[in-house]
Structures are given as C-alpha cells and as structure tokens.
Backbone as ProteinMPNN parsed JSONL, in Angstrom:
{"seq_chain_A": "XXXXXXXXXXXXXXXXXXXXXXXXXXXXXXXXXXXXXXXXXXXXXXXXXXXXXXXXXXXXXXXXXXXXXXXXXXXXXXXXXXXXXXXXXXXXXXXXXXXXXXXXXXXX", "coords_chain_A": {"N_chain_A": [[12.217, -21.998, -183.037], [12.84, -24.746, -180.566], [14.285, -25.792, -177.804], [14.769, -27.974, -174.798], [15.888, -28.102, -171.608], [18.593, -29.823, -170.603], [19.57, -30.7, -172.837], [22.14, -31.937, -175.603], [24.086, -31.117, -178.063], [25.461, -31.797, -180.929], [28.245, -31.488, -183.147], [28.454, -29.719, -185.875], [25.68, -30.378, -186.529], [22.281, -29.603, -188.08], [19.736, -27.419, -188.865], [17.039, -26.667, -190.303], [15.617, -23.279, -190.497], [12.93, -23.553, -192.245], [10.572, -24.212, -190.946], [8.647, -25.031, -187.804], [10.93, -26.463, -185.435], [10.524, -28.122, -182.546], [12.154, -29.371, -179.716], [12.465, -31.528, -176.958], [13.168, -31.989, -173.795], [16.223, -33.064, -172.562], [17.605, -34.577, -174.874], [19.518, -36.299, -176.996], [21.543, -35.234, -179.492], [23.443, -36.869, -181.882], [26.921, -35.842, -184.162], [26.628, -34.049, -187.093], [23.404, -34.406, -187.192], [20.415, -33.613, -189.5], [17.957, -31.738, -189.328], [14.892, -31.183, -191.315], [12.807, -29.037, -192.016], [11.196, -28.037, -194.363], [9.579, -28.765, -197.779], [10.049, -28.997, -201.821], [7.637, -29.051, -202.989], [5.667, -31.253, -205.809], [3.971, -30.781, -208.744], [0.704, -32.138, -210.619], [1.698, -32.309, -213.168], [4.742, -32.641, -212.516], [6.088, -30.447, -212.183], [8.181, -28.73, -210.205], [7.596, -26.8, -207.513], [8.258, -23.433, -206.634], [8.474, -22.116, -204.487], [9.079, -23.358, -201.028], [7.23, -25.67, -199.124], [6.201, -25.326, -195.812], [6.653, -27.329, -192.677], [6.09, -28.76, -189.068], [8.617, -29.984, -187.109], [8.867, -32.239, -184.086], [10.913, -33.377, -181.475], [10.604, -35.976, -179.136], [10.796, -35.574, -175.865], [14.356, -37.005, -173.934], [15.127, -38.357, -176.434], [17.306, -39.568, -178.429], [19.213, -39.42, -181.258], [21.61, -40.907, -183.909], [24.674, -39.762, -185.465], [24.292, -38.477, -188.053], [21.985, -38.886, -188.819], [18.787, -38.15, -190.525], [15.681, -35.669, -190.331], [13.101, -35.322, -191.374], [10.131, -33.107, -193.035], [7.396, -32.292, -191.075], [7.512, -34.611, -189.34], [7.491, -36.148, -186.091], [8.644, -37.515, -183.267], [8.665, -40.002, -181.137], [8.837, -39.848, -177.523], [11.829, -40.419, -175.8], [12.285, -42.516, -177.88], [15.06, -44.026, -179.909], [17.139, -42.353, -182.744], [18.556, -44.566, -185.32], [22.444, -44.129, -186.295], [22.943, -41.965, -189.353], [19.977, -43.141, -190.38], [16.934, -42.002, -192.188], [14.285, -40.258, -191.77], [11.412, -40.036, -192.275], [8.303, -40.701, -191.368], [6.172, -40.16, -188.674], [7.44, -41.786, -185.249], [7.008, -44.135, -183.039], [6.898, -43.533, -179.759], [9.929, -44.696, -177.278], [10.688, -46.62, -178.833], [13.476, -47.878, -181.257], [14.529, -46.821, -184.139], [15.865, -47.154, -187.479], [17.718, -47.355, -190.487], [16.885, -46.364, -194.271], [14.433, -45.738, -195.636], [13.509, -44.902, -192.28], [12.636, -47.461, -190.348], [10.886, -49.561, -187.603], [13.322, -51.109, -185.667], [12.753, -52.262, -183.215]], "CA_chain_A": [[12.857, -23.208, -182.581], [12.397, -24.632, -178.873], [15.05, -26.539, -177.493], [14.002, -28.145, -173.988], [16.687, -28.385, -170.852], [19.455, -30.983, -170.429], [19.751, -31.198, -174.664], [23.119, -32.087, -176.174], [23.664, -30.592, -179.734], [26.983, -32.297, -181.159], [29.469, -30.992, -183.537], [27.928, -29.956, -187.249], [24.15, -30.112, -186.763], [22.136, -28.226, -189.041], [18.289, -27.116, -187.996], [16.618, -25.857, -191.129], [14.569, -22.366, -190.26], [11.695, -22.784, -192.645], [9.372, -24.514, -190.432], [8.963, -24.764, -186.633], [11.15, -27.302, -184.901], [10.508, -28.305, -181.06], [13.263, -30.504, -179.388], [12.173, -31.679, -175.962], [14.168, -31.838, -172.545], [17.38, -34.605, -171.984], [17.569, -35.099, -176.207], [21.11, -36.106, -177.435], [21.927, -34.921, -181.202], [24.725, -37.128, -182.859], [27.111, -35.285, -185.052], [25.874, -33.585, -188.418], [22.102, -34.478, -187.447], [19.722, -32.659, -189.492], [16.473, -31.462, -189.189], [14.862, -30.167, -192.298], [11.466, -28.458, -192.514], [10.625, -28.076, -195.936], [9.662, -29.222, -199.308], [9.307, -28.068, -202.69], [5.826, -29.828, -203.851], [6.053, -31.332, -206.947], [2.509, -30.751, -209.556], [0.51, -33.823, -211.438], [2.427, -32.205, -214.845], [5.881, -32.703, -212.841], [6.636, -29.1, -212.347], [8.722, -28.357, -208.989], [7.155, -25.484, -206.794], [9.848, -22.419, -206.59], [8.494, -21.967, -203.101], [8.92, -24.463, -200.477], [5.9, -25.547, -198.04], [6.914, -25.879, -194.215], [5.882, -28.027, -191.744], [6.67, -28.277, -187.773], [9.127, -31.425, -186.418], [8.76, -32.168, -182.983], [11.481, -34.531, -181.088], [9.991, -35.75, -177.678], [11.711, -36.02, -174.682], [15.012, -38.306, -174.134], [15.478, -38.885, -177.294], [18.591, -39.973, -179.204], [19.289, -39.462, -182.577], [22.383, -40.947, -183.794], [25.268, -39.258, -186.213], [23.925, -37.897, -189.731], [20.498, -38.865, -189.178], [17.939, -36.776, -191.023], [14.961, -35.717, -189.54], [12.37, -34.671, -192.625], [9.64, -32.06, -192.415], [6.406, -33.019, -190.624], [7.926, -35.865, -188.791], [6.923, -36.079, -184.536], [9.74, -38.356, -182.977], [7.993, -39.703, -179.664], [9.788, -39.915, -176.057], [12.335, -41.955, -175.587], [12.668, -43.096, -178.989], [16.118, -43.686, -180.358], [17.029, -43.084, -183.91], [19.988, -44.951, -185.516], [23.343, -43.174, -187.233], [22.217, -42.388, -190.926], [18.643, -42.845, -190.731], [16.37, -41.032, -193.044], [13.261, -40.729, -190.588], [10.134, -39.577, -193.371], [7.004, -40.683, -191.037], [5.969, -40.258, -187.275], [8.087, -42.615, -184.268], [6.452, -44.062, -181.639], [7.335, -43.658, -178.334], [10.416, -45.883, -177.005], [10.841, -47.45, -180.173], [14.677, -47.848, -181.966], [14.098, -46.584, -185.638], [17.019, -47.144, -187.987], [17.53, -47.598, -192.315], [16.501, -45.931, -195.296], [13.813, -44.544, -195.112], [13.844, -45.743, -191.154], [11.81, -48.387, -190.022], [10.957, -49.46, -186.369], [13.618, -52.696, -185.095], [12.764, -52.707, -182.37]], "C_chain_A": [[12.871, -23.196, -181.066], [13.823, -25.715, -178.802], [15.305, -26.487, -175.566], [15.926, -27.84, -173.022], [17.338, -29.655, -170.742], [19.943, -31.565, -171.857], [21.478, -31.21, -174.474], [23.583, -31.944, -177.431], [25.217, -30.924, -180.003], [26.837, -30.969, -182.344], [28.527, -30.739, -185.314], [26.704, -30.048, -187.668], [23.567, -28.995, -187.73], [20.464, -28.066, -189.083], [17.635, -26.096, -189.187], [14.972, -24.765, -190.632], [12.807, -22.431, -190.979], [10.337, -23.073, -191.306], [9.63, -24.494, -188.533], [9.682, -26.292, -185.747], [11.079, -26.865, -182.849], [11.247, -29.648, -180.457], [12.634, -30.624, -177.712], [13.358, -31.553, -174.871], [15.315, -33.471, -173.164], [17.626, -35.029, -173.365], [19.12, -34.909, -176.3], [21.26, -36.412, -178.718], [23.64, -35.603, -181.652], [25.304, -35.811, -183.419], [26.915, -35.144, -186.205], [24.33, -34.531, -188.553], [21.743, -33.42, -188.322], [18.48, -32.512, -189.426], [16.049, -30.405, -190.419], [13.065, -30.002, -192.298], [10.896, -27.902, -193.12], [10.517, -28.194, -197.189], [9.305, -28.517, -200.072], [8.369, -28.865, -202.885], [6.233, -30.048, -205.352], [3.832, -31.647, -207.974], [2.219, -32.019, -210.138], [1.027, -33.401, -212.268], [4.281, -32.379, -214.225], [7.05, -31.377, -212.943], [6.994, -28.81, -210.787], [8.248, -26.986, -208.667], [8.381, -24.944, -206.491], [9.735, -22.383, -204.913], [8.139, -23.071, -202.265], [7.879, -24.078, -199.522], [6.93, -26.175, -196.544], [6.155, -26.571, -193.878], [6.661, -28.088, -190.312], [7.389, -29.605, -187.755], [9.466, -30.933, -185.323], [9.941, -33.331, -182.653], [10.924, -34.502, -179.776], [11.353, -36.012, -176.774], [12.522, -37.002, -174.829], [15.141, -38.508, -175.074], [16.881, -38.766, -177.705], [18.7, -40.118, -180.844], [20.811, -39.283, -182.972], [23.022, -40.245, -185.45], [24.459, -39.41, -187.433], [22.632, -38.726, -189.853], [19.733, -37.717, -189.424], [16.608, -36.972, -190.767], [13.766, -34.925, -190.964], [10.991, -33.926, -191.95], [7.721, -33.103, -192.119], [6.29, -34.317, -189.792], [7.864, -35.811, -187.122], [8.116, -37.168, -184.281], [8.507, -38.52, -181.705], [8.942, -39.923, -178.615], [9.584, -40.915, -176.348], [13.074, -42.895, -176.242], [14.075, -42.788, -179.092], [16.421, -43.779, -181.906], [18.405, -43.16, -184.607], [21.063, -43.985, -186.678], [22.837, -43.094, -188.556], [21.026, -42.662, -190.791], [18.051, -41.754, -191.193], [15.061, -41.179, -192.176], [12.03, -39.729, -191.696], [8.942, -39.954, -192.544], [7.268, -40.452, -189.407], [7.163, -41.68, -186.347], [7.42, -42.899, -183.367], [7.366, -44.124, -180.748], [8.428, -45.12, -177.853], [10.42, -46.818, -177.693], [12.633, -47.188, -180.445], [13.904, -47.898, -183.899], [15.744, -46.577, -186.479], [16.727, -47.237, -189.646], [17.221, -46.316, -192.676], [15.614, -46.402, -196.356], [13.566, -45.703, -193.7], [12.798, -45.979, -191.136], [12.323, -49.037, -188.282], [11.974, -51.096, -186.423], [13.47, -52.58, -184.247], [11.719, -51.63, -181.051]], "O_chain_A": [[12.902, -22.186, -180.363], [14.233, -26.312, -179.798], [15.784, -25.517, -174.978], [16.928, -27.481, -173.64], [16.607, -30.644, -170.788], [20.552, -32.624, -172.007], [22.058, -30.683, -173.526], [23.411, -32.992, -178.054], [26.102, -30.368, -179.353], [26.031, -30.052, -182.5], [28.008, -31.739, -185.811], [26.402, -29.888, -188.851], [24.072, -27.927, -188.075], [20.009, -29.113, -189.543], [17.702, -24.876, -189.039], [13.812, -25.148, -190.48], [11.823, -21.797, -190.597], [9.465, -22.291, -190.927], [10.648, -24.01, -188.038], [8.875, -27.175, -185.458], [11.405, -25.88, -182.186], [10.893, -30.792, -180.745], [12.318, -29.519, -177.271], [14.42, -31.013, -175.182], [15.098, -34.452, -173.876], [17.991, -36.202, -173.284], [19.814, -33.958, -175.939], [21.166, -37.557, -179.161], [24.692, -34.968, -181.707], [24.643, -34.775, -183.34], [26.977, -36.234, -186.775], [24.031, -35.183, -189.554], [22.372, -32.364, -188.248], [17.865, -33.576, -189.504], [16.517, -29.281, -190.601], [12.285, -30.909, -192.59], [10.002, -27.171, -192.694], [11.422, -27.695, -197.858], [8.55, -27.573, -199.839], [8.999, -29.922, -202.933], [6.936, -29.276, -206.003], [2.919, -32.439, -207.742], [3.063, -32.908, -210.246], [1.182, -34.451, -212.891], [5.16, -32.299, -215.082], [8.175, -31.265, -213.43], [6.007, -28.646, -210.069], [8.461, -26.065, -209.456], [9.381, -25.584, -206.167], [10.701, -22.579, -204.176], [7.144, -23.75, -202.518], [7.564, -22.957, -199.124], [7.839, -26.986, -196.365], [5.054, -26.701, -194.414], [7.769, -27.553, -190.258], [6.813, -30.481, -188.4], [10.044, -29.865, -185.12], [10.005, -34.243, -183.477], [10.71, -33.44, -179.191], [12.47, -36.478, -176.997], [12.164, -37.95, -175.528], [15.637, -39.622, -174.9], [17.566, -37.835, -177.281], [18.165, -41.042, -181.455], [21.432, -38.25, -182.726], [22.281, -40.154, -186.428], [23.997, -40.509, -187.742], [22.286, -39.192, -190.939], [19.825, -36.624, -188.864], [16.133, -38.103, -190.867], [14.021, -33.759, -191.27], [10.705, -34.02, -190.756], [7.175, -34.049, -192.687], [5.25, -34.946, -189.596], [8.668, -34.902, -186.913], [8.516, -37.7, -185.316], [7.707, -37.654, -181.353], [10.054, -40.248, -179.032], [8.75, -41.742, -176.714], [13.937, -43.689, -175.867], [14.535, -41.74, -178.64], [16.162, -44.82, -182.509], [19.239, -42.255, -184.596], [20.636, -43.328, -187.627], [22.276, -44.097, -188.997], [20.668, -41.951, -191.729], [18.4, -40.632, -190.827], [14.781, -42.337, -191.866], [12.124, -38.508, -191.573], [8.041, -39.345, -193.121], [8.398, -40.547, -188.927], [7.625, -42.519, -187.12], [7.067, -41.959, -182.655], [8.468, -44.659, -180.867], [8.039, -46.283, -177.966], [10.158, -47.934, -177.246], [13.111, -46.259, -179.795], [13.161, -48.656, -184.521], [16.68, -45.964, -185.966], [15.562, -47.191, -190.04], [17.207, -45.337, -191.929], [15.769, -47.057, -197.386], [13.459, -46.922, -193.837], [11.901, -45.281, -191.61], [13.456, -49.052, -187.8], [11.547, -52.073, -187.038], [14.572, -52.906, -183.804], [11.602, -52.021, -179.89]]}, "name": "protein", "num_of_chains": 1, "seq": "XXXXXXXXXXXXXXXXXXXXXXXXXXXXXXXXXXXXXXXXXXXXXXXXXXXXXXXXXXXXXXXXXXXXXXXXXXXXXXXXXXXXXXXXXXXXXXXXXXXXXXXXXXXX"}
C-alpha cells in the first residue's frame, strides 16, 4: 500500500490487504471508506472459488471520496475526481469527473 503526501484518512476506513492499493498525494477519505481488492470468481457451473483473485486500485491525485464509499478491486479513480457518500465505484473514473449511485455513474 502507497499512500502519497498531504492524504487525509478519516475515522473507520478499511484498506483490504489482498491486492495492491496506491492512493495519490492531497486525497481526502470520508469516514468508513473502503477499498477492497479482491474477489472470489464464481465458475460457468456456479461454484464460488475458495481462493480470492486480487487486483491493484489506484486513487489519483486530489481526489475525494465521500463517507462509506466503496472502492472495488481493479478500479483506477483518476485526478481530481470526486466520489459521492455511499457510492459503489465497480469500473474506472475519469479524471475530474463527480461519480456518485449504485453502482456509481459519472453526474457530472
């Protein structure tokens, strides 16, 4: 785990080890964000893998991610971006975007 200069890590966060997270500089973490990096895989018969697969999440620079948003595995945030309280964030962010909902979507 990297976590850049000028970060803000509120109250309850929770930064799951499997995979590699990288947090950029000036990023401010709501309370009980999480960041989770990894799934179990599920087979075409429907059979849950015992062992989970990792993947890396990156947050870029500046960013904002507000209270009990979850940050899922394989997911890149870009600088700048902000993402709203409660959001479930499952794909990439562009840059200087506001991402909010379930599963979040860009307003703006």
């Amino acid at each position: 785990m990297s976590i850049g200069d000028g970060c803000f890590v509120n109250a309850g966060c929770w930064f799951e080890g499997a995979g590699r997270i990288d947090i950029g500089r000036n990023v401010f973490l709501g309370p009980q964000v999480m960041i989770i990096t990894s799934v179990h895989e599920i087979d075409q018969g429907g059979q849950v893998a015992r062992m989970p697969v990792a993947s890396e999440v990156r947050i870029g620079d500046r960013c904002w991610l507000g209270a009990r948003a979850m940050i899922l595995p394989g997911v890149t945030v870009g600088e700048g971006t902000i993402i709203g309280a409660g959001a479930v964030v499952n794909k990439d962010c562009e840059p200087g975007a506001v991402y909010a909902g379930v599963p979040a979507r860009r307003v703006r």
